[in-house]
N, CA, C and O atoms as CSV, one atom per row, in Angstrom:
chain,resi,resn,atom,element,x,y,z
A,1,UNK,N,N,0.703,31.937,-31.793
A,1,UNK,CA,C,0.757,30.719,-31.012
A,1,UNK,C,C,0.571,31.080,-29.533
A,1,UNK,O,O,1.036,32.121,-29.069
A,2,UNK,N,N,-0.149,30.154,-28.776
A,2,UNK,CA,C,-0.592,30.315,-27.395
A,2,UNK,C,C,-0.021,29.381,-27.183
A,2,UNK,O,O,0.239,28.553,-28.056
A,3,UNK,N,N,0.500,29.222,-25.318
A,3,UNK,CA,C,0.419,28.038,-24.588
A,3,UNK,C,C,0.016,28.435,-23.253
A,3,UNK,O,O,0.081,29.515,-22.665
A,4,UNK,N,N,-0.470,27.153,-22.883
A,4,UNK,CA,C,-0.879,27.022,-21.318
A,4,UNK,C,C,0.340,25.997,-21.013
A,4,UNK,O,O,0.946,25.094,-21.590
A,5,UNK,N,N,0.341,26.492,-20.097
A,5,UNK,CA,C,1.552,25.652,-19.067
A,5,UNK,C,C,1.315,25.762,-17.070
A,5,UNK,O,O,0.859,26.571,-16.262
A,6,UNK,N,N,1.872,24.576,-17.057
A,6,UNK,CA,C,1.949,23.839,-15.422
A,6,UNK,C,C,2.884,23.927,-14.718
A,6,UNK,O,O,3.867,23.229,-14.966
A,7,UNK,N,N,2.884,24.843,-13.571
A,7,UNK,CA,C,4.279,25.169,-12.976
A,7,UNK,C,C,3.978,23.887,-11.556
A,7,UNK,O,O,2.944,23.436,-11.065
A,8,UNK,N,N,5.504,23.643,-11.268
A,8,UNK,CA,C,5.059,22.819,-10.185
A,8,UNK,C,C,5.594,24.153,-9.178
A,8,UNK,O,O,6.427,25.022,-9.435
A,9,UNK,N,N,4.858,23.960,-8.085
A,9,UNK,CA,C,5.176,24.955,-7.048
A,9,UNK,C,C,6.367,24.308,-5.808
A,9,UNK,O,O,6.583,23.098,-5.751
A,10,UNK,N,N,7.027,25.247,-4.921
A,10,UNK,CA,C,7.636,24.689,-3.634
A,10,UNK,C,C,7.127,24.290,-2.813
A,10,UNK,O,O,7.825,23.855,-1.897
A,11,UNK,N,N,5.826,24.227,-2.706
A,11,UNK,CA,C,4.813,23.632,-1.397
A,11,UNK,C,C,4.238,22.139,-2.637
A,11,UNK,O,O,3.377,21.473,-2.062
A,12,UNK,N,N,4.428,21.803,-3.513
A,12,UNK,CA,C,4.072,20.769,-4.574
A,12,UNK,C,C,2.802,21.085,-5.007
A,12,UNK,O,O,2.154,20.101,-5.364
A,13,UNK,N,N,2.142,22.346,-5.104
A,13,UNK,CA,C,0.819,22.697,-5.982
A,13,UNK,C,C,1.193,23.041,-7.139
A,13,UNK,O,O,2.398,23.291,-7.188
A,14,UNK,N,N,0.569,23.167,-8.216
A,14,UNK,CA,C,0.796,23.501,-9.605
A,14,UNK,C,C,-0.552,24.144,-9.894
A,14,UNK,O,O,-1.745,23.947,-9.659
A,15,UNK,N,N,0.453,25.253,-10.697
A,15,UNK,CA,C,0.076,26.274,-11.255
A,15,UNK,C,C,-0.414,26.431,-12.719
A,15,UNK,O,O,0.547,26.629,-13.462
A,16,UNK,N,N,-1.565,26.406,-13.346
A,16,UNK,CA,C,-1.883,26.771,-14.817
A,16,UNK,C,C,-1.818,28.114,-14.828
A,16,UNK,O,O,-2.183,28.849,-13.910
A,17,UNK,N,N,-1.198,28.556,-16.215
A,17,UNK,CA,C,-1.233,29.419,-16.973
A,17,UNK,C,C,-1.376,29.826,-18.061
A,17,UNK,O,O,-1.031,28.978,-18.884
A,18,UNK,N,N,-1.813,30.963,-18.607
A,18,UNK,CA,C,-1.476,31.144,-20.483
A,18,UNK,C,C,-0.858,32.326,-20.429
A,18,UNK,O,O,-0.813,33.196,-19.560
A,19,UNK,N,N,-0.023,32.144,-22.323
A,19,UNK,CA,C,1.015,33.252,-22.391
A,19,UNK,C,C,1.431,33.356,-23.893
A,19,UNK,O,O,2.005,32.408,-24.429
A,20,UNK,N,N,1.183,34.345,-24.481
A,20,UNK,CA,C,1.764,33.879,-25.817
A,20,UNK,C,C,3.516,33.860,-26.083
A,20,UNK,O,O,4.274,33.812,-27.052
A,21,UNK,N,N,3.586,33.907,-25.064
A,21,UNK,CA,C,5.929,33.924,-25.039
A,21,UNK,C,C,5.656,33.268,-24.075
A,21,UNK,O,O,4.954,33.681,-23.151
A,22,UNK,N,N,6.257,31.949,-24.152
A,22,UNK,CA,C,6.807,31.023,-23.124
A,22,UNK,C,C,7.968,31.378,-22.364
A,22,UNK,O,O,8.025,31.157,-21.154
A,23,UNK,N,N,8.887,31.912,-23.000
A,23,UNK,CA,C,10.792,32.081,-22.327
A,23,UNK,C,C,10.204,32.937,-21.748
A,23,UNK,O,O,9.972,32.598,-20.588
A,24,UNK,N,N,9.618,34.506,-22.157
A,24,UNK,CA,C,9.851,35.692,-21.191
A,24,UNK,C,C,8.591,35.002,-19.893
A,24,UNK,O,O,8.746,35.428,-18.748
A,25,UNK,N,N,7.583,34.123,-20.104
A,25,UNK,CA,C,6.656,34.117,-19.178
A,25,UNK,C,C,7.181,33.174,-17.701
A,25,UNK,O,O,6.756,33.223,-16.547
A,26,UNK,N,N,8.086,32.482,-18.219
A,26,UNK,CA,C,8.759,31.963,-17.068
A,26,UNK,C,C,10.005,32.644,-16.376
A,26,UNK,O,O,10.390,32.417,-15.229
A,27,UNK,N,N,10.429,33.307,-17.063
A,27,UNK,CA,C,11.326,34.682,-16.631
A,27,UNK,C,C,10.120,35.110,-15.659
A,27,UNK,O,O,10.104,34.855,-14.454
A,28,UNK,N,N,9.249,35.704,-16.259
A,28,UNK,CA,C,8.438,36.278,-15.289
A,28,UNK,C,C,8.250,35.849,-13.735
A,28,UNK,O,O,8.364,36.613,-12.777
A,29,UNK,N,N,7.871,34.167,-13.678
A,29,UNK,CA,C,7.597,33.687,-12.728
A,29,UNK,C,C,8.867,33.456,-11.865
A,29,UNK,O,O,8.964,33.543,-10.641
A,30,UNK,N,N,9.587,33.220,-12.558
A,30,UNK,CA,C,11.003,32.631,-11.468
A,30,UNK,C,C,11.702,33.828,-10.953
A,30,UNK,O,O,12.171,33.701,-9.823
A,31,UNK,N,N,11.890,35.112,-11.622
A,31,UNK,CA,C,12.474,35.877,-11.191
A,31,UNK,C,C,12.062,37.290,-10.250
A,31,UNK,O,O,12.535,37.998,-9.360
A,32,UNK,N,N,10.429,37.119,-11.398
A,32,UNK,CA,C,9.493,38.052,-10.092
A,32,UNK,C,C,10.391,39.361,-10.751
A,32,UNK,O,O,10.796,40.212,-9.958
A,33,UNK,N,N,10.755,39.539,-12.506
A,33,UNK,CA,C,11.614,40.712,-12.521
A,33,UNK,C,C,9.992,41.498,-12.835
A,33,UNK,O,O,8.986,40.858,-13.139
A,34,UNK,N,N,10.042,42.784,-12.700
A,34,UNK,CA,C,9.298,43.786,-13.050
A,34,UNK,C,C,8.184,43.947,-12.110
A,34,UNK,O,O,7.588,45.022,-12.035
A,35,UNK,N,N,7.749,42.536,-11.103
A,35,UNK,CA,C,6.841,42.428,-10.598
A,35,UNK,C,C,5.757,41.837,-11.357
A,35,UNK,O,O,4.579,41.973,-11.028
A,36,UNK,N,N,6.214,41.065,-12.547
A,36,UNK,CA,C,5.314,40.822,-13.172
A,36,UNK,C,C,4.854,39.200,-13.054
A,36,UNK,O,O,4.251,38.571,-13.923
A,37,UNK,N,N,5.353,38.639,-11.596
A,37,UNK,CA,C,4.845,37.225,-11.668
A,37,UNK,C,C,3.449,36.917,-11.098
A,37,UNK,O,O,3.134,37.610,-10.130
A,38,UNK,N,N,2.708,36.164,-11.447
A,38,UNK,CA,C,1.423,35.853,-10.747
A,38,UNK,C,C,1.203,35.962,-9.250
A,38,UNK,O,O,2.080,35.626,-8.455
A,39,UNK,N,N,0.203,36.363,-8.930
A,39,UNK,CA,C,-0.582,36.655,-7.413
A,39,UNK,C,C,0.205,35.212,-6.987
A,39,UNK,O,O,1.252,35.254,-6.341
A,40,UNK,N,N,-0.291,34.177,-7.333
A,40,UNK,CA,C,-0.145,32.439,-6.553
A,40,UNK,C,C,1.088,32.337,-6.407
A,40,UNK,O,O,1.601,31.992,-5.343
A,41,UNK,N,N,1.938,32.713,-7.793
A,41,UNK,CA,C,3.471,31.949,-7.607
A,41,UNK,C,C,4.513,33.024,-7.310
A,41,UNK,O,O,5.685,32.710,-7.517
A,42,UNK,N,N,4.136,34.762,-6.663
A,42,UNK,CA,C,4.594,34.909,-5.900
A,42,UNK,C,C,4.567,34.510,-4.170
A,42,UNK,O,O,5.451,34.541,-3.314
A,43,UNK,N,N,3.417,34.208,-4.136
A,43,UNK,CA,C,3.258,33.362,-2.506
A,43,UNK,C,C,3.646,31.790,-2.368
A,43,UNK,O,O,4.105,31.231,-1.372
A,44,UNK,N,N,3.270,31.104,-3.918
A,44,UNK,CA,C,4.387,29.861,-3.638
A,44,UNK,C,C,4.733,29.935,-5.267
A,44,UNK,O,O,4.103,29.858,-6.322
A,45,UNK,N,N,6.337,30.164,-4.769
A,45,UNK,CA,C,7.028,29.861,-5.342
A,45,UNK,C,C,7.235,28.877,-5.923
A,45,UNK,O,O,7.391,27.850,-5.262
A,46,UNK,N,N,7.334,28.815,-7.772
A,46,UNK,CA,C,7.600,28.009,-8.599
A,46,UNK,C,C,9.265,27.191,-8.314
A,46,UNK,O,O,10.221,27.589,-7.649
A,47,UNK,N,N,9.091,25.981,-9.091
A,47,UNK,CA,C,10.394,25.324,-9.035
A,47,UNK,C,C,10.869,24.781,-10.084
A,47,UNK,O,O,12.062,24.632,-10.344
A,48,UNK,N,N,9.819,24.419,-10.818
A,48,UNK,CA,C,9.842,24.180,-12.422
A,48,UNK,C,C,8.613,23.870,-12.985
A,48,UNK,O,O,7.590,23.547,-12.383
A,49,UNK,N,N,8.813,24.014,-14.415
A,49,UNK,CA,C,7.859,23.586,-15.749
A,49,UNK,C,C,7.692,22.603,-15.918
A,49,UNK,O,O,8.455,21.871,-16.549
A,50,UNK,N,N,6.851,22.339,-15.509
A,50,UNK,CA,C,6.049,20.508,-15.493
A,50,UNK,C,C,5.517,20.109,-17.253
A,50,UNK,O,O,5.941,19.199,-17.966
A,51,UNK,N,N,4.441,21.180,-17.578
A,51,UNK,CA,C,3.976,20.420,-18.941
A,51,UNK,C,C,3.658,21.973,-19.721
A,51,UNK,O,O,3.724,23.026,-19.087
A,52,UNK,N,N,3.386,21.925,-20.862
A,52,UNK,CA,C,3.180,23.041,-21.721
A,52,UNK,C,C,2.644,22.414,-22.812
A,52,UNK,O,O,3.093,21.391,-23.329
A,53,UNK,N,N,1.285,23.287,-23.303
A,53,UNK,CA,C,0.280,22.572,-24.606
A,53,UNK,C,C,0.393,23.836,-24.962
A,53,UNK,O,O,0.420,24.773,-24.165
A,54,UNK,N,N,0.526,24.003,-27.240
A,54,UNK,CA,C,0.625,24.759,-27.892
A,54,UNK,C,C,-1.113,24.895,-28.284
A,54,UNK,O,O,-1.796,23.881,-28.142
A,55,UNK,N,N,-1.630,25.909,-28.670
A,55,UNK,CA,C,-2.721,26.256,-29.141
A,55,UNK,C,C,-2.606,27.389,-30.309
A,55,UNK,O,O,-2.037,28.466,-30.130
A,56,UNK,N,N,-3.156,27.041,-31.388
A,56,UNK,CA,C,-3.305,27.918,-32.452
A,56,UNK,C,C,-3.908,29.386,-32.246
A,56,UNK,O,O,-3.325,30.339,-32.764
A,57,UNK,N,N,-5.639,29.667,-31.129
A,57,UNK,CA,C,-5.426,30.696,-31.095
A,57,UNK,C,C,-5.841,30.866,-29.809
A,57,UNK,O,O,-5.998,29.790,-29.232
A,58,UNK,N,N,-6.169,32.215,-28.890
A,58,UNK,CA,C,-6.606,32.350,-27.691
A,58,UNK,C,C,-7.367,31.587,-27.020
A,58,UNK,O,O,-6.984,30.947,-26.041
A,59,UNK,N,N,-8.649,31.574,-27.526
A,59,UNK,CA,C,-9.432,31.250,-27.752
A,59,UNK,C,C,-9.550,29.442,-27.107
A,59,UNK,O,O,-10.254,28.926,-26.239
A,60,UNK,N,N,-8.765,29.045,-27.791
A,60,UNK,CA,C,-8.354,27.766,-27.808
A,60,UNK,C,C,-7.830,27.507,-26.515
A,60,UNK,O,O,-8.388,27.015,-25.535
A,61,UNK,N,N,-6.803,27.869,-26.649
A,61,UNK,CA,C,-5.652,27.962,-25.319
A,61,UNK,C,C,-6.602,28.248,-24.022
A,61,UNK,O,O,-6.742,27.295,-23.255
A,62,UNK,N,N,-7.506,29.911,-23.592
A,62,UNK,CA,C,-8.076,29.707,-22.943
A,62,UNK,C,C,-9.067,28.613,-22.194
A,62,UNK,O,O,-8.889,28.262,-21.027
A,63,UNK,N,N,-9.693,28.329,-22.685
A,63,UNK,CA,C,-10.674,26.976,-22.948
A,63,UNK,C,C,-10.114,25.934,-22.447
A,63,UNK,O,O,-10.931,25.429,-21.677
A,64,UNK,N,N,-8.858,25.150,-22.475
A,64,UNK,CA,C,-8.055,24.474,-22.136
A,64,UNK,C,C,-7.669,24.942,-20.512
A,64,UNK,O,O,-7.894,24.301,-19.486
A,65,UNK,N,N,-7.124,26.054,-20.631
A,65,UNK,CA,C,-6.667,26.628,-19.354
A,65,UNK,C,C,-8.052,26.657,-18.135
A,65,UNK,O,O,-7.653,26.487,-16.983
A,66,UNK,N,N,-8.952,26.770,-18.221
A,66,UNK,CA,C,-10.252,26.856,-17.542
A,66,UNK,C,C,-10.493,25.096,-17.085
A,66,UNK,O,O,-10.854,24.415,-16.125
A,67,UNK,N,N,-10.037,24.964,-18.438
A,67,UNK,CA,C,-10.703,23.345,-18.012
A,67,UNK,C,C,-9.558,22.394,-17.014
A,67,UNK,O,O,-9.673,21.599,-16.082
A,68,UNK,N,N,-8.714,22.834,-17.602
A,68,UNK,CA,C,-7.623,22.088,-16.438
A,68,UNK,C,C,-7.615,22.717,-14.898
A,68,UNK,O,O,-7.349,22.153,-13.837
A,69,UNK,N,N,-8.004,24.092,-15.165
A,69,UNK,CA,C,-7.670,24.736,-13.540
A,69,UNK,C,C,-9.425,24.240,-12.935
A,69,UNK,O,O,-9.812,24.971,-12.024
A,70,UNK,N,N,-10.313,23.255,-13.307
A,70,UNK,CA,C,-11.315,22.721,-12.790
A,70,UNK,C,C,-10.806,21.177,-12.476
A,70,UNK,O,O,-11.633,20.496,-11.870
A,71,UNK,N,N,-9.566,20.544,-12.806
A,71,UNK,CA,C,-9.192,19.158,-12.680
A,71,UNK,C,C,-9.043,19.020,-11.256
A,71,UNK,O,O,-9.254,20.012,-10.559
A,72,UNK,N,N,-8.732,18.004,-10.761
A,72,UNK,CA,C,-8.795,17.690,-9.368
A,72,UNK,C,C,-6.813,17.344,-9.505
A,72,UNK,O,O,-6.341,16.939,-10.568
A,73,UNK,N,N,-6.015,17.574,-8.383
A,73,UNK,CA,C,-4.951,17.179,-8.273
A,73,UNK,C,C,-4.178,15.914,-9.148
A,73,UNK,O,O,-3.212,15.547,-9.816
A,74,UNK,N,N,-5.236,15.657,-8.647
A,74,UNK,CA,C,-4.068,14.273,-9.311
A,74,UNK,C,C,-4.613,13.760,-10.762
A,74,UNK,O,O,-4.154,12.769,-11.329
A,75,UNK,N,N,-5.692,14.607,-11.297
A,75,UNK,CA,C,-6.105,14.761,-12.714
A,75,UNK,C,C,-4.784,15.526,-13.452
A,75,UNK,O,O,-4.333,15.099,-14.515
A,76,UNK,N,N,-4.259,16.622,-12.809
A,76,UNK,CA,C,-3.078,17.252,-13.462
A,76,UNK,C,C,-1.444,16.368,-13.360
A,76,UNK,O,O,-0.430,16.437,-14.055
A,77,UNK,N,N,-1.710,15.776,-12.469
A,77,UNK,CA,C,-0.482,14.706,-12.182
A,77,UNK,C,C,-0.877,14.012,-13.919
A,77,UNK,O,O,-0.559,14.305,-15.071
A,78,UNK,N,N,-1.580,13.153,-13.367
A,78,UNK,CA,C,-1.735,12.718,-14.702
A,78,UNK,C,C,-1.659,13.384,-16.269
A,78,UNK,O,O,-1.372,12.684,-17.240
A,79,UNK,N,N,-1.816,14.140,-16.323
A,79,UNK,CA,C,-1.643,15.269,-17.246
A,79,UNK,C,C,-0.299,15.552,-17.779
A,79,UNK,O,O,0.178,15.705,-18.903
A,80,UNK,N,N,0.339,15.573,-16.012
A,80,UNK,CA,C,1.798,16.069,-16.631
A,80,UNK,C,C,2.658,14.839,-16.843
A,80,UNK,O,O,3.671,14.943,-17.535
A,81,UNK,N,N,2.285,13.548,-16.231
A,81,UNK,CA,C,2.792,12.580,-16.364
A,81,UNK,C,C,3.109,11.952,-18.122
A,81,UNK,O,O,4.111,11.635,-18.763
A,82,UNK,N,N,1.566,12.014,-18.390
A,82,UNK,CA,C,1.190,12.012,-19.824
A,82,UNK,C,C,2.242,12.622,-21.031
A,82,UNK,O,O,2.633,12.086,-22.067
A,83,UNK,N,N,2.517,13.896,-20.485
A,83,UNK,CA,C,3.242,15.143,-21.074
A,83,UNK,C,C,4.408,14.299,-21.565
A,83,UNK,O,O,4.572,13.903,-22.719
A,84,UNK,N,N,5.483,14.005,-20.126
A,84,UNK,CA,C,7.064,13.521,-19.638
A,84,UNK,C,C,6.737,12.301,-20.906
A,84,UNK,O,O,7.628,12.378,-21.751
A,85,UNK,N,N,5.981,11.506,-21.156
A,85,UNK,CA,C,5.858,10.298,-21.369
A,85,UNK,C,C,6.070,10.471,-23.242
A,85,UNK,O,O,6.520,9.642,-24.033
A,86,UNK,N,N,5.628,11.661,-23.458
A,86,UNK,CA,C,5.588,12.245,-24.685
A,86,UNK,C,C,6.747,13.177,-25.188
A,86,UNK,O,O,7.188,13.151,-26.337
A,87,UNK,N,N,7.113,13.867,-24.351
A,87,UNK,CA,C,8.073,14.499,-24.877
A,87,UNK,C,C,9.910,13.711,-24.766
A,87,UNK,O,O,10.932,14.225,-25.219
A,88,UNK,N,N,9.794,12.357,-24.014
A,88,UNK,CA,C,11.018,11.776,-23.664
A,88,UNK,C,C,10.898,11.005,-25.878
A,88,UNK,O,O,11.862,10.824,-26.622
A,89,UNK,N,N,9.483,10.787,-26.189
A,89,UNK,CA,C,9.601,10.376,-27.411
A,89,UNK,C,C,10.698,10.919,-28.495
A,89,UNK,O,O,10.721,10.456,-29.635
């Protein structure tokens, strides 16, 4: 299992990513342990997990991840809005 996921940042940009471990990959980002958080969201700092889509294989997941990090701002608003609207179900 893959996911891509949307960090919202402290300056309010958001961040796509992929990862096949969700828990340790946000460990990663928030804590910056090992040095293993991203180039972006060590310079802005994450604040939370906005949205997360499961994908069966890389492949998949990638593809997704490309296409969203081409959306325009407020294409991902919408996105994550979409998400909240779904997972409160």
């Amino acid at each position: 299992m893959y996911y891509v996921y949307m960090l919202r940042c402290k300056d309010n940009s958001i961040y796509t990513g992929i990862t096949s471990d969700l828990e340790r990959r946000m460990k990663e980002h928030f804590t910056d342990e090992n040095g293993k958080a991203a180039k972006y969201t060590k310079s802005h700092r994450p604040s939370r997990l906005e949205a997360y889509f499961e994908f069966e294989t890389r492949s998949d997941a990638s593809k997704e991840e490309y296409r969203i990090k081409q959306l325009k701002k407020n294409e991902k608003e919408k996105m994550i809005e979409e998400f909240r609207k779904n997972e409160i179900r």
